[in-house]
mmCIF file of the C-alpha atoms, coordinates in Angstrom:
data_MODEL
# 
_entry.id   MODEL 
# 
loop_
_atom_site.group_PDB 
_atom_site.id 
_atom_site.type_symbol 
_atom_site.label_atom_id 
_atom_site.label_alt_id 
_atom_site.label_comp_id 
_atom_site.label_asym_id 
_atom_site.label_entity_id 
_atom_site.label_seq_id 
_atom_site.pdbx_PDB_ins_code 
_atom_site.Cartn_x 
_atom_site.Cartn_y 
_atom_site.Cartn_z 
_atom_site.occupancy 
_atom_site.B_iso_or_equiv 
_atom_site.pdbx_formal_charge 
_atom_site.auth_seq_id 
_atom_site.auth_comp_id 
_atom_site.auth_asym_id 
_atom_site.auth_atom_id 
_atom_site.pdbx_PDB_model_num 
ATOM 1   C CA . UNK A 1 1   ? 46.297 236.211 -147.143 1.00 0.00 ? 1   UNK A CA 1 
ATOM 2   C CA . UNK A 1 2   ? 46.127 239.837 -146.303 1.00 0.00 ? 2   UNK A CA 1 
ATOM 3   C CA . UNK A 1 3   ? 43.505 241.826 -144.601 1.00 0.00 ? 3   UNK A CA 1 
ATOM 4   C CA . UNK A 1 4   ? 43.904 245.939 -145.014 1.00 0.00 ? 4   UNK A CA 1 
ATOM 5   C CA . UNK A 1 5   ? 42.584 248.366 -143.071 1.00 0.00 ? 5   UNK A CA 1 
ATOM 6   C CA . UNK A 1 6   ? 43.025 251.719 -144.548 1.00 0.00 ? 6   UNK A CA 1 
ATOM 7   C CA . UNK A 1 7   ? 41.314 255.137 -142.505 1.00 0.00 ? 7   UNK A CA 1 
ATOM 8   C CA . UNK A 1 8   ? 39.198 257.963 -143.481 1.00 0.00 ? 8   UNK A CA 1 
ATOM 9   C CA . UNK A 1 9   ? 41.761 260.212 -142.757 1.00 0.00 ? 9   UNK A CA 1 
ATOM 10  C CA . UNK A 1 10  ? 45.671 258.834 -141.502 1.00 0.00 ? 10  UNK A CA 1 
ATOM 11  C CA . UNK A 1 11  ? 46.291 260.410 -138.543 1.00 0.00 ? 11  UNK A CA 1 
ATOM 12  C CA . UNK A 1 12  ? 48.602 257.645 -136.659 1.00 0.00 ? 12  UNK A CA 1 
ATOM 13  C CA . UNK A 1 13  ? 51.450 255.422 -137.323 1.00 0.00 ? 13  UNK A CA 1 
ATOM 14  C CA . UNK A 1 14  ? 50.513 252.146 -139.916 1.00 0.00 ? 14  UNK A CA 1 
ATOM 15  C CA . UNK A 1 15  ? 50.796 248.856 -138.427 1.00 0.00 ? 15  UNK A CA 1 
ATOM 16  C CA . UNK A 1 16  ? 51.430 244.863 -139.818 1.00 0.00 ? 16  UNK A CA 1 
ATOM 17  C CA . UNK A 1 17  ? 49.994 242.250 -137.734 1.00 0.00 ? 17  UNK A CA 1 
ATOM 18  C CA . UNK A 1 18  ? 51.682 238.439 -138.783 1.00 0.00 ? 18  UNK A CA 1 
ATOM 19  C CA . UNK A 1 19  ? 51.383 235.352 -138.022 1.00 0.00 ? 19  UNK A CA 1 
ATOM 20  C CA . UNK A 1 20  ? 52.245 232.153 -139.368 1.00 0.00 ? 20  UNK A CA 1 
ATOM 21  C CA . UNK A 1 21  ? 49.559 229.080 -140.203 1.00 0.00 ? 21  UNK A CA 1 
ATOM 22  C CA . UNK A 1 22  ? 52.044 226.501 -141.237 1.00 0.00 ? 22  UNK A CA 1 
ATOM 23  C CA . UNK A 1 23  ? 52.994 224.184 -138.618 1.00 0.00 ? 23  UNK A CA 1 
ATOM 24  C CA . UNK A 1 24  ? 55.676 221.196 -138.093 1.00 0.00 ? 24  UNK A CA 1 
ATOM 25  C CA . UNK A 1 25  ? 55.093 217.642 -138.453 1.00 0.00 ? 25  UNK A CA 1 
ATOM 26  C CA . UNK A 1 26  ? 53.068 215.529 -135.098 1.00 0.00 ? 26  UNK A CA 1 
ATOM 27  C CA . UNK A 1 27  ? 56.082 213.159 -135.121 1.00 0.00 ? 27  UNK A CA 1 
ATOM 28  C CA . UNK A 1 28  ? 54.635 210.274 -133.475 1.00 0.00 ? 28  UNK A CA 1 
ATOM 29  C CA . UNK A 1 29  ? 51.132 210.684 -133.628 1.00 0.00 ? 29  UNK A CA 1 
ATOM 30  C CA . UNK A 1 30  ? 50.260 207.565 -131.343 1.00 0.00 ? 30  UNK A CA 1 
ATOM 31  C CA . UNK A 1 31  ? 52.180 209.430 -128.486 1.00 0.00 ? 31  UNK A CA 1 
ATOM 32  C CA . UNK A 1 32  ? 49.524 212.608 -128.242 1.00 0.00 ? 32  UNK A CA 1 
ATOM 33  C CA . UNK A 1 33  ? 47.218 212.095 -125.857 1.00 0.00 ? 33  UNK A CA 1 
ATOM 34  C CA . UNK A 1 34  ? 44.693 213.014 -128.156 1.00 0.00 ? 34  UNK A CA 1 
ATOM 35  C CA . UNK A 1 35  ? 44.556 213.381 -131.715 1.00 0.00 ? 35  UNK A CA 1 
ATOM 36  C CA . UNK A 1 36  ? 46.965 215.896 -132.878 1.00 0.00 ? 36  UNK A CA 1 
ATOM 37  C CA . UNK A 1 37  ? 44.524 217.671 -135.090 1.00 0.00 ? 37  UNK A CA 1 
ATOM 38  C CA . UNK A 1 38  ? 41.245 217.619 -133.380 1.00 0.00 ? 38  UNK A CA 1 
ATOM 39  C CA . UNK A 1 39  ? 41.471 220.548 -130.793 1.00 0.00 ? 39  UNK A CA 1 
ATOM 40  C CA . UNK A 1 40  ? 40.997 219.603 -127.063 1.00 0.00 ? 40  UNK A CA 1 
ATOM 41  C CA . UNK A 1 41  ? 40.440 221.811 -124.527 1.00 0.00 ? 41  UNK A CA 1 
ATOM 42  C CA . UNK A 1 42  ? 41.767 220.826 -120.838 1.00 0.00 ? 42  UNK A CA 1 
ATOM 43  C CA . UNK A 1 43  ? 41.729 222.802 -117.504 1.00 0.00 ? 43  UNK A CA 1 
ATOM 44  C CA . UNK A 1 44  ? 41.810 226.250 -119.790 1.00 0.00 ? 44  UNK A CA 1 
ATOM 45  C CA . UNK A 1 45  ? 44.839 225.022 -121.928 1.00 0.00 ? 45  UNK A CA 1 
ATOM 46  C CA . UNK A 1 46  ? 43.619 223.842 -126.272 1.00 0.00 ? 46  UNK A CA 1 
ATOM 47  C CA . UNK A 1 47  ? 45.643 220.878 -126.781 1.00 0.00 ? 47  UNK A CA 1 
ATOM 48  C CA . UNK A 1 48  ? 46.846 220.238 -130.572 1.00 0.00 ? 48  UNK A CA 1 
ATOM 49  C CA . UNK A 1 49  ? 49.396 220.824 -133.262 1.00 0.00 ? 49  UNK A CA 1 
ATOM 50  C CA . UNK A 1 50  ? 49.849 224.538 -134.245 1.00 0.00 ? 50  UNK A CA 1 
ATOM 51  C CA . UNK A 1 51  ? 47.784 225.452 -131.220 1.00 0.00 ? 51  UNK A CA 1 
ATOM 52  C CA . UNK A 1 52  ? 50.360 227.457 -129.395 1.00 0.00 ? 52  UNK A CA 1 
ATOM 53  C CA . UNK A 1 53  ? 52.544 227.859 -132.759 1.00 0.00 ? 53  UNK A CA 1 
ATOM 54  C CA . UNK A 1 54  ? 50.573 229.991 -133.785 1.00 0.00 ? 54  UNK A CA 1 
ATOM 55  C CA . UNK A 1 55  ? 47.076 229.614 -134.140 1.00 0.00 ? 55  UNK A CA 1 
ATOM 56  C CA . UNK A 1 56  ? 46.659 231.539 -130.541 1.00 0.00 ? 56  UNK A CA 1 
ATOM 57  C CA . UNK A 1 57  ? 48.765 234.131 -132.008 1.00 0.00 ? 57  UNK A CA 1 
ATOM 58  C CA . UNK A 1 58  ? 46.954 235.134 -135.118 1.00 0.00 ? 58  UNK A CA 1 
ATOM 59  C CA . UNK A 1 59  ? 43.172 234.851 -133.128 1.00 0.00 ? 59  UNK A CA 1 
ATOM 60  C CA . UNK A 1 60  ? 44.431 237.150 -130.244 1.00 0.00 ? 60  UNK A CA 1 
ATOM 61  C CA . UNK A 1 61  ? 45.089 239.595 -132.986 1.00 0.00 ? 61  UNK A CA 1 
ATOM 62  C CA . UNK A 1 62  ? 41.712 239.078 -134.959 1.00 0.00 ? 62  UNK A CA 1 
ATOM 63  C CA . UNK A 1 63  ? 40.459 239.266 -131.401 1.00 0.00 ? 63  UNK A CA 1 
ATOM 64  C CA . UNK A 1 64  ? 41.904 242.856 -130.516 1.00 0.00 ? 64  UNK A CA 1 
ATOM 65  C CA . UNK A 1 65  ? 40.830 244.467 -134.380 1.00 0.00 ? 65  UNK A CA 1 
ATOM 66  C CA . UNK A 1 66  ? 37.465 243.116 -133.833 1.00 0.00 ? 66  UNK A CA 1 
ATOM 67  C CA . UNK A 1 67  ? 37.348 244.126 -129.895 1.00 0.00 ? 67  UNK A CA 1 
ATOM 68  C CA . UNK A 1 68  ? 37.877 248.310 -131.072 1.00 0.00 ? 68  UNK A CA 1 
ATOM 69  C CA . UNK A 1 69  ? 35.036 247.913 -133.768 1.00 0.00 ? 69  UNK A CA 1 
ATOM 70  C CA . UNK A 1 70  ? 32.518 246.590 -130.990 1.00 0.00 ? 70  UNK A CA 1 
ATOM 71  C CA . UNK A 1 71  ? 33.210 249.971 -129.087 1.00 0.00 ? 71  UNK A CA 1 
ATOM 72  C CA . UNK A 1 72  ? 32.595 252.031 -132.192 1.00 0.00 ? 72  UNK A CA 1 
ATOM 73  C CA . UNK A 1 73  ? 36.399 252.773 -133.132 1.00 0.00 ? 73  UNK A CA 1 
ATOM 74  C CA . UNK A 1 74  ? 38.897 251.543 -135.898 1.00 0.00 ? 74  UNK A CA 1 
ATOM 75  C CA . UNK A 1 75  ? 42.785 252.332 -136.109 1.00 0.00 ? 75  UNK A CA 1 
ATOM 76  C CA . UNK A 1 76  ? 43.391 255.450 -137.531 1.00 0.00 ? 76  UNK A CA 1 
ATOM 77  C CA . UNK A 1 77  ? 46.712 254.333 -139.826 1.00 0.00 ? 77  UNK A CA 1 
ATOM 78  C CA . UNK A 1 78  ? 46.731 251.497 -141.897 1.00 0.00 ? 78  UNK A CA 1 
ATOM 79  C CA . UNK A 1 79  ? 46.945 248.272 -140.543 1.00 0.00 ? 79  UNK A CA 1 
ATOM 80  C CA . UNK A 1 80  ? 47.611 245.034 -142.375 1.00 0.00 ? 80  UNK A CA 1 
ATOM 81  C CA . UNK A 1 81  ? 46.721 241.850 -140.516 1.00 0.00 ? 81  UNK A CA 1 
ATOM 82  C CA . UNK A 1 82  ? 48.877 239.404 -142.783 1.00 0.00 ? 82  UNK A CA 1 
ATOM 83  C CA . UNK A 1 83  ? 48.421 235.306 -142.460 1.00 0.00 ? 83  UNK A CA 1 
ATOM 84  C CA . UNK A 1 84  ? 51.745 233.495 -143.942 1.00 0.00 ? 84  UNK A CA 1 
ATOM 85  C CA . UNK A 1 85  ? 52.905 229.768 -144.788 1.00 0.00 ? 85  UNK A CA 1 
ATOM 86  C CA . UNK A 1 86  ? 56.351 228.768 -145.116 1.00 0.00 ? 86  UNK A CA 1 
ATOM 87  C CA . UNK A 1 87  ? 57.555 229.938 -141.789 1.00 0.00 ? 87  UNK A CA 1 
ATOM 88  C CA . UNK A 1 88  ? 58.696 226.901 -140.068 1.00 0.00 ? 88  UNK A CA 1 
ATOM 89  C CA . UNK A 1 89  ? 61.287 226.062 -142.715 1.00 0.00 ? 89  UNK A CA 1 
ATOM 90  C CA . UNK A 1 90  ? 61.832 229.207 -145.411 1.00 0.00 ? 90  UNK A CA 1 
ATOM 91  C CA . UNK A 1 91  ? 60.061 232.564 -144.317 1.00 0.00 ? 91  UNK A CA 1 
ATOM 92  C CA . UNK A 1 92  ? 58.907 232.599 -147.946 1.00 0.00 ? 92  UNK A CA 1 
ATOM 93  C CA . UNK A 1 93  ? 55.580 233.833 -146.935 1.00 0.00 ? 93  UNK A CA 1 
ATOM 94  C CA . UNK A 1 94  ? 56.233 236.180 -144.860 1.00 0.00 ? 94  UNK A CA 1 
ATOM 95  C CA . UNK A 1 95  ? 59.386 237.600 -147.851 1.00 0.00 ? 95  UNK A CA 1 
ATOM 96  C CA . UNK A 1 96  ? 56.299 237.121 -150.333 1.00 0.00 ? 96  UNK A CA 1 
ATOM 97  C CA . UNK A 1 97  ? 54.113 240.125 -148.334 1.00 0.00 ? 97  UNK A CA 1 
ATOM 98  C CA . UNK A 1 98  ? 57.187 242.302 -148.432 1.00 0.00 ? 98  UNK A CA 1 
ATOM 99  C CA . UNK A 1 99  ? 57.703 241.572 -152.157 1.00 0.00 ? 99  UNK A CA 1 
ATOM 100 C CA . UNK A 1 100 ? 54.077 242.805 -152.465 1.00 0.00 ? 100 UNK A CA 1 
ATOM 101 C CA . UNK A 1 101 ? 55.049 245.974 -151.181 1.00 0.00 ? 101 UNK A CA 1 
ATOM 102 C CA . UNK A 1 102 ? 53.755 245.806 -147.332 1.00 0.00 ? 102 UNK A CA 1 
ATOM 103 C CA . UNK A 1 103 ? 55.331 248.137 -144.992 1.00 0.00 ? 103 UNK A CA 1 
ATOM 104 C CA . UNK A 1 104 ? 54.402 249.502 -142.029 1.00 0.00 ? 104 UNK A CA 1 
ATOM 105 C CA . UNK A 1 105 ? 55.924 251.679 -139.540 1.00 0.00 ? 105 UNK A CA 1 
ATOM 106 C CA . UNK A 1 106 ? 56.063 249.078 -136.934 1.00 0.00 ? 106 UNK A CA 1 
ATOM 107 C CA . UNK A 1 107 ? 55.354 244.824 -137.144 1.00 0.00 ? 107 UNK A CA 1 
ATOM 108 C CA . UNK A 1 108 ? 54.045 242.560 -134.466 1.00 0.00 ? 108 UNK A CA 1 
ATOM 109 C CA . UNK A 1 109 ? 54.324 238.544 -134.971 1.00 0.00 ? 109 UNK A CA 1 
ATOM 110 C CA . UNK A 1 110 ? 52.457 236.955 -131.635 1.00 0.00 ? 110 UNK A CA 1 
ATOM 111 C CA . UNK A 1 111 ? 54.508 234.285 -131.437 1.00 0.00 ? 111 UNK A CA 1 
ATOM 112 C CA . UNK A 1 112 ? 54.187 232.070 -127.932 1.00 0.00 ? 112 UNK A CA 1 
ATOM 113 C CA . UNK A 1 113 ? 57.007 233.650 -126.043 1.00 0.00 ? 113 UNK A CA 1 
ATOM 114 C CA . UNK A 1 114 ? 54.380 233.784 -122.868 1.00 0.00 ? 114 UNK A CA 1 
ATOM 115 C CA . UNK A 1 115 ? 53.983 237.497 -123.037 1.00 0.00 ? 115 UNK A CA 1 
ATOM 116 C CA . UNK A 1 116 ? 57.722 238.394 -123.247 1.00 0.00 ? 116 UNK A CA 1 
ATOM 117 C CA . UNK A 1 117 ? 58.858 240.870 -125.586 1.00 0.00 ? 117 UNK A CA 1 
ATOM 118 C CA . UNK A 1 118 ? 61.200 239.868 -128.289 1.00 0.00 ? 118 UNK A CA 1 
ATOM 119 C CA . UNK A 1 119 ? 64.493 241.637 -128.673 1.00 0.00 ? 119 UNK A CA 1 
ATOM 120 C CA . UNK A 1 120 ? 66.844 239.716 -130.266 1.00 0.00 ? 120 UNK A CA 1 
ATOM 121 C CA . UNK A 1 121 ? 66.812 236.590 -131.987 1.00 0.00 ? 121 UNK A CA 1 
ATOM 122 C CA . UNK A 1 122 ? 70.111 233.738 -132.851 1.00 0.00 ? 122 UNK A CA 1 
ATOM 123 C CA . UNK A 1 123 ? 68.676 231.548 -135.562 1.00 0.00 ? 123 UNK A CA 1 
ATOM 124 C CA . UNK A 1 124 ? 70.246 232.503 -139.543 1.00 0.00 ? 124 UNK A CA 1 
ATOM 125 C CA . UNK A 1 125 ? 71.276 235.504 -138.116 1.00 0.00 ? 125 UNK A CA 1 
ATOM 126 C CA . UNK A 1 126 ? 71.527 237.434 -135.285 1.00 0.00 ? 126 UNK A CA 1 
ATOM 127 C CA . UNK A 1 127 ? 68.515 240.353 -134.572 1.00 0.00 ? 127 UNK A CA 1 
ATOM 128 C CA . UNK A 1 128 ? 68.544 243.178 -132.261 1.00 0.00 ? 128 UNK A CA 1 
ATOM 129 C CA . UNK A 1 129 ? 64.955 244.608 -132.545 1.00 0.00 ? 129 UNK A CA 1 
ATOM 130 C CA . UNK A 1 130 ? 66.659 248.244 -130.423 1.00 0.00 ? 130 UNK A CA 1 
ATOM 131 C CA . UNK A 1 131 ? 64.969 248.367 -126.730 1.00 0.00 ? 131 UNK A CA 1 
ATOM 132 C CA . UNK A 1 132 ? 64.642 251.966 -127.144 1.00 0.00 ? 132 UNK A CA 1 
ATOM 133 C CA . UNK A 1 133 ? 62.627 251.997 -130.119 1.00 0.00 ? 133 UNK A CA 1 
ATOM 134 C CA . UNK A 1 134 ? 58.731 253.338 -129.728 1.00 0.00 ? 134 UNK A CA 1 
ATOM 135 C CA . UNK A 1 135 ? 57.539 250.022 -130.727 1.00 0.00 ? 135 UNK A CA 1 
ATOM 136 C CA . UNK A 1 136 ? 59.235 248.629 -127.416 1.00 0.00 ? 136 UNK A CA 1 
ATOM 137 C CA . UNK A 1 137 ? 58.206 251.297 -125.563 1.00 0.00 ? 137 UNK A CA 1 
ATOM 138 C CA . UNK A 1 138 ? 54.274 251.435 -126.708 1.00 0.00 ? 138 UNK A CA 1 
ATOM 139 C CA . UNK A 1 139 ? 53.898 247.278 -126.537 1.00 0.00 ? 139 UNK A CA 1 
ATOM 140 C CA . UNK A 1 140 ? 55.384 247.738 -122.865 1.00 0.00 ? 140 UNK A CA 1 
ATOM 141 C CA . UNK A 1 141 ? 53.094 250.375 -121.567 1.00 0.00 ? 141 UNK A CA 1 
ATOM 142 C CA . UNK A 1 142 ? 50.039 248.593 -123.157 1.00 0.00 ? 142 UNK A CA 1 
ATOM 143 C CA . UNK A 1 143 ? 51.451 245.160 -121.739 1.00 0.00 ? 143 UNK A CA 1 
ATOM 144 C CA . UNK A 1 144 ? 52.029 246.925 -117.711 1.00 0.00 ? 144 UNK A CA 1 
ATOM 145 C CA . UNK A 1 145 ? 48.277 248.400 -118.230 1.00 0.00 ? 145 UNK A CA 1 
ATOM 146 C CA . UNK A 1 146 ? 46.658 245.015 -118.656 1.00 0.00 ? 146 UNK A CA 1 
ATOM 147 C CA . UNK A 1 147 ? 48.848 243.020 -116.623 1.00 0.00 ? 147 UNK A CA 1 
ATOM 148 C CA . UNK A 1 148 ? 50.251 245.378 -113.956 1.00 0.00 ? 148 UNK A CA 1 
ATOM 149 C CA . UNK A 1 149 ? 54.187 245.055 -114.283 1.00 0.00 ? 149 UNK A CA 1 
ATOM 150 C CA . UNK A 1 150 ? 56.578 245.341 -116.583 1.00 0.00 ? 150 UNK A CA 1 
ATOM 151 C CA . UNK A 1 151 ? 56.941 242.519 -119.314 1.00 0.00 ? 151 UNK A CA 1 
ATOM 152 C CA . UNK A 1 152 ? 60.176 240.604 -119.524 1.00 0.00 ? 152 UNK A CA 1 
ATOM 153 C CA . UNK A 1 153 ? 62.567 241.146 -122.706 1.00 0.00 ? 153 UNK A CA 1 
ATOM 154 C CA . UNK A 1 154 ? 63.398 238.059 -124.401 1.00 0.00 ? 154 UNK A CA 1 
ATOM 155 C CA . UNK A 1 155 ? 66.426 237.031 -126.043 1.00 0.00 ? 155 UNK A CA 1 
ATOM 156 C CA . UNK A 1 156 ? 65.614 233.618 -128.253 1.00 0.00 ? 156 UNK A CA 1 
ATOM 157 C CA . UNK A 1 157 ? 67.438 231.129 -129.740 1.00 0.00 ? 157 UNK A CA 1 
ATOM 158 C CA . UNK A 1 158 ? 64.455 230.663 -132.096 1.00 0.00 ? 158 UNK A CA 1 
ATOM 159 C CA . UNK A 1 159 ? 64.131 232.227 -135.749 1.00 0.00 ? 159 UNK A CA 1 
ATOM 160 C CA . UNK A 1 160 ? 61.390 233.934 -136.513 1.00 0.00 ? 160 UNK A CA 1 
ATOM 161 C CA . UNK A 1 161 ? 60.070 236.542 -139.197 1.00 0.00 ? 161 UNK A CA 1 
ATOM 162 C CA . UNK A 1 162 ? 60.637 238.924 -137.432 1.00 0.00 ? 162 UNK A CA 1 
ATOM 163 C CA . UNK A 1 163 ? 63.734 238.897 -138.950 1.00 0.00 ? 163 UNK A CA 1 
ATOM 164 C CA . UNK A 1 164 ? 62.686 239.548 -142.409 1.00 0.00 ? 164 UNK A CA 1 
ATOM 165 C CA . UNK A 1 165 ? 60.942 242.685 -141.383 1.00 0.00 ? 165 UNK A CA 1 
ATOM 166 C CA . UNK A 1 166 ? 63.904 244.167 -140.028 1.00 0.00 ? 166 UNK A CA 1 
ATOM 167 C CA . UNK A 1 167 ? 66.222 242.879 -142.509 1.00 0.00 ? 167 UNK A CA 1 
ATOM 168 C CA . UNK A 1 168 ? 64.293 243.602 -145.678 1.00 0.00 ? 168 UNK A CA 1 
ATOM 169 C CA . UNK A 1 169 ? 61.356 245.838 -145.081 1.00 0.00 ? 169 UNK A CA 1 
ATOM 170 C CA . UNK A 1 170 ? 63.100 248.243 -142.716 1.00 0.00 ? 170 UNK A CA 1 
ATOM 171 C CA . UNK A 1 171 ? 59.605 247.877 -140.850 1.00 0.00 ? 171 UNK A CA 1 
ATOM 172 C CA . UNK A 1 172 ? 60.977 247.569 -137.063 1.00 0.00 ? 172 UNK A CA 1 
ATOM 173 C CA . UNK A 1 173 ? 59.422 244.114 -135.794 1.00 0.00 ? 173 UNK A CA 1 
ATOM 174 C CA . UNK A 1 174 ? 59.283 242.311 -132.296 1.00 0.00 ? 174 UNK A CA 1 
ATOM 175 C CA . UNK A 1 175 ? 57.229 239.160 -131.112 1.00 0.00 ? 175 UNK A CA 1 
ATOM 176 C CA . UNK A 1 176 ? 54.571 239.343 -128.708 1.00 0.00 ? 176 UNK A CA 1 
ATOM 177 C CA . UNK A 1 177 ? 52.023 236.173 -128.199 1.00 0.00 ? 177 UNK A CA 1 
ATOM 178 C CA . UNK A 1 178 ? 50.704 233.827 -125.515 1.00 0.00 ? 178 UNK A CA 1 
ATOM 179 C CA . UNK A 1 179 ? 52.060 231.251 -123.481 1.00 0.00 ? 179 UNK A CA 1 
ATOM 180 C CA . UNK A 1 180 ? 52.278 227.629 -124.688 1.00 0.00 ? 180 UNK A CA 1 
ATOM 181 C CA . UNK A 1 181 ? 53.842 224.927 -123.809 1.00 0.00 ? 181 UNK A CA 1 
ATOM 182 C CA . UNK A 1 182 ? 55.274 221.971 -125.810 1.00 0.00 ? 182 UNK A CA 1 
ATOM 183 C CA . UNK A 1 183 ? 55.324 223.733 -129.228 1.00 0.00 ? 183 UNK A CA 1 
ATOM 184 C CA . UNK A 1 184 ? 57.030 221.232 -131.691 1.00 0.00 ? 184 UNK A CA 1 
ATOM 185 C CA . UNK A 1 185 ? 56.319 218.430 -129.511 1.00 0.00 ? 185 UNK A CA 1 
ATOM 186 C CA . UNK A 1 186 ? 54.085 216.171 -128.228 1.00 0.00 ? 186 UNK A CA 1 
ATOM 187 C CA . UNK A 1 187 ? 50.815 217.593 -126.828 1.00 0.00 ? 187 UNK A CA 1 
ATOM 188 C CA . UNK A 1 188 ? 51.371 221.209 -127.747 1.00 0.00 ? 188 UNK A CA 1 
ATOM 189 C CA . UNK A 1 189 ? 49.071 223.241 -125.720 1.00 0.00 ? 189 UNK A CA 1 
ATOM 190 C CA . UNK A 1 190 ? 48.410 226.976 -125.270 1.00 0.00 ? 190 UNK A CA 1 
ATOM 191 C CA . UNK A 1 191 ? 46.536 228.851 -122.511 1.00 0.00 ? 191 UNK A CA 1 
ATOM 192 C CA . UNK A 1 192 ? 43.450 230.117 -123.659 1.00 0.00 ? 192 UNK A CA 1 
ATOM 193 C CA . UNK A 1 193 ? 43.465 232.672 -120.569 1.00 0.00 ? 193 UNK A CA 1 
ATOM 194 C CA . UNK A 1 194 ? 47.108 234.016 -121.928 1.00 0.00 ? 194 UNK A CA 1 
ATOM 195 C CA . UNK A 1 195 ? 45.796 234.205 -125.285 1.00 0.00 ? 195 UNK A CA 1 
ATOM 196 C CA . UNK A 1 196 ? 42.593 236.428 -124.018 1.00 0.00 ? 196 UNK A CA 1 
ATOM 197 C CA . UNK A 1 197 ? 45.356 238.962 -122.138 1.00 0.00 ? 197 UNK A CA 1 
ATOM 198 C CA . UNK A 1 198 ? 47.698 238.955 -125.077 1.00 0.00 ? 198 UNK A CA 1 
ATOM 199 C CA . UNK A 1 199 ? 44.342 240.010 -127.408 1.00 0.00 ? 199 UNK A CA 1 
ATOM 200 C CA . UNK A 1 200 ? 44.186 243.022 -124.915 1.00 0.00 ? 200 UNK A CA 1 
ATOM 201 C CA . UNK A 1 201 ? 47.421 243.966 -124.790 1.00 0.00 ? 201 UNK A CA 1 
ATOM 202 C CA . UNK A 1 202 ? 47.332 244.436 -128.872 1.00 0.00 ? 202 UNK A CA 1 
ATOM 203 C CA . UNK A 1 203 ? 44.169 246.214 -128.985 1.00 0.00 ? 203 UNK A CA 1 
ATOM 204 C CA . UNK A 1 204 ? 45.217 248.759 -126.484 1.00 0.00 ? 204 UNK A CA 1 
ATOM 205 C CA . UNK A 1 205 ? 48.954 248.904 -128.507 1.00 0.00 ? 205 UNK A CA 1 
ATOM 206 C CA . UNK A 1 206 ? 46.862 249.155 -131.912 1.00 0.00 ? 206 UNK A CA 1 
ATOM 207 C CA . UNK A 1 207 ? 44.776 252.475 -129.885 1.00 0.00 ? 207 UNK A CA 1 
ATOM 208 C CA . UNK A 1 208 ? 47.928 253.743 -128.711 1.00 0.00 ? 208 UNK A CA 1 
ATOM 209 C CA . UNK A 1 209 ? 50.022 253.305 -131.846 1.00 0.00 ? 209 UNK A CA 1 
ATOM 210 C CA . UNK A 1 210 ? 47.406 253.776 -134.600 1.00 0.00 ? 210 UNK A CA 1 
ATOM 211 C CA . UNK A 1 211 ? 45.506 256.170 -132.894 1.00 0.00 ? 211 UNK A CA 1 
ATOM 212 C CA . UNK A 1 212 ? 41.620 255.609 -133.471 1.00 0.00 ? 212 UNK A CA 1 
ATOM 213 C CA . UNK A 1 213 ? 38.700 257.160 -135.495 1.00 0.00 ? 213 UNK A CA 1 
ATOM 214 C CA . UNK A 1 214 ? 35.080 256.636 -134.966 1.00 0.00 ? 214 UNK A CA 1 
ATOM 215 C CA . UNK A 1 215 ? 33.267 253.247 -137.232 1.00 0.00 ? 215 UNK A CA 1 
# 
């Protein structure tokens, strides 16, 4: 499922927003705490499979869009908020949206790597989304603004589709999402405060890299 957002007049650089819905299996269900599939939320943290991986992900970056149209202003590029299956054991959703045509000058998958900055990747193959690229640079500044420092670069043993992006849509593609915690396992959880932040961070980077234009 794809949302567009096309401008009155393109004046910044386009943007794709992804995120995965898919999620792996509870493995022993009797073991969660609570039921795996009915959210809980405990001491600011929502407790349940696919919280963290990715659910969080894909509302912080409804969250930011929606957050620029309350103060009167929409991205001034295209920006294509994409919501794929098939991530957790293909990337065939993700390879579908490219096969559709989707580029973008830049991509942005909030997966939960706590607010760290995704540079390279060992999973089918190795990634090295380049540190001195404008994508880096912009998600950085935006990320100091709202949180005061400098965000950590993160090198993952994880595959994600980030890789497809680079690999097949020359569309240059990092990770940026909240911070969870047991993601695969039991009790996943993600911070709903880190989630909040991370929606910030990617409505200021959307301002900053898409420019804006007035609703």
């Amino acid at each position: 499922m794809v949302g567009a957002h096309r401008p009155r007049e393109q004046r910044g650089r386009s943007l794709i927003l992804n995120g995965h819905i898919d999620v792996v299996p509870v493995g022993a269900a009797e073991l969660w705490t609570d039921p795996p599939f009915e959210p809980v939320v405990r001491d600011g943290r929502m407790y349940g499979r696919g919280a963290g991986d990715m659910k969080a992900g894909i509302a912080a970056y409804i969250t930011a869009f929606r957050a620029l149209g309350r103060l009167g202003r929409r991205p001034a590029a295209p920006v294509f908020l994409q919501s794929v299956v098939e991530e957790e054991c293909t990337g065939n959703g993700a390879l579908a949206c490219l096969h559709r045509g989707f580029r973008a000058d830049a991509a942005i998958i909030p997966e939960p790597f706590a607010e760290t900055i995704l540079h390279a990747q060992v999973g089918v193959l190795w990634l090295l989304v380049d540190t001195g690229h404008p994508l880096i640079g912009v998600l950085g500044a935006a990320h100091e603004r709202v949180f005061g420092s400098a965000p950590r670069l993160l090198a993952s043993s994880a595959a994600t589709d980030a890789r497809f992006f680079n690999l097949y849509g020359s569309t240059p593609a990092t990770c940026y999402g909240p911070e969870a915690t047991d993601i695969h396992g039991i009790d996943e959880s993600v911070s709903l405060a880190s989630t909040l932040e991370v929606g910030k961070v990617l409505a200021l980077f959307i301002a900053r890299w898409c420019g804006l234009e007035r609703v």
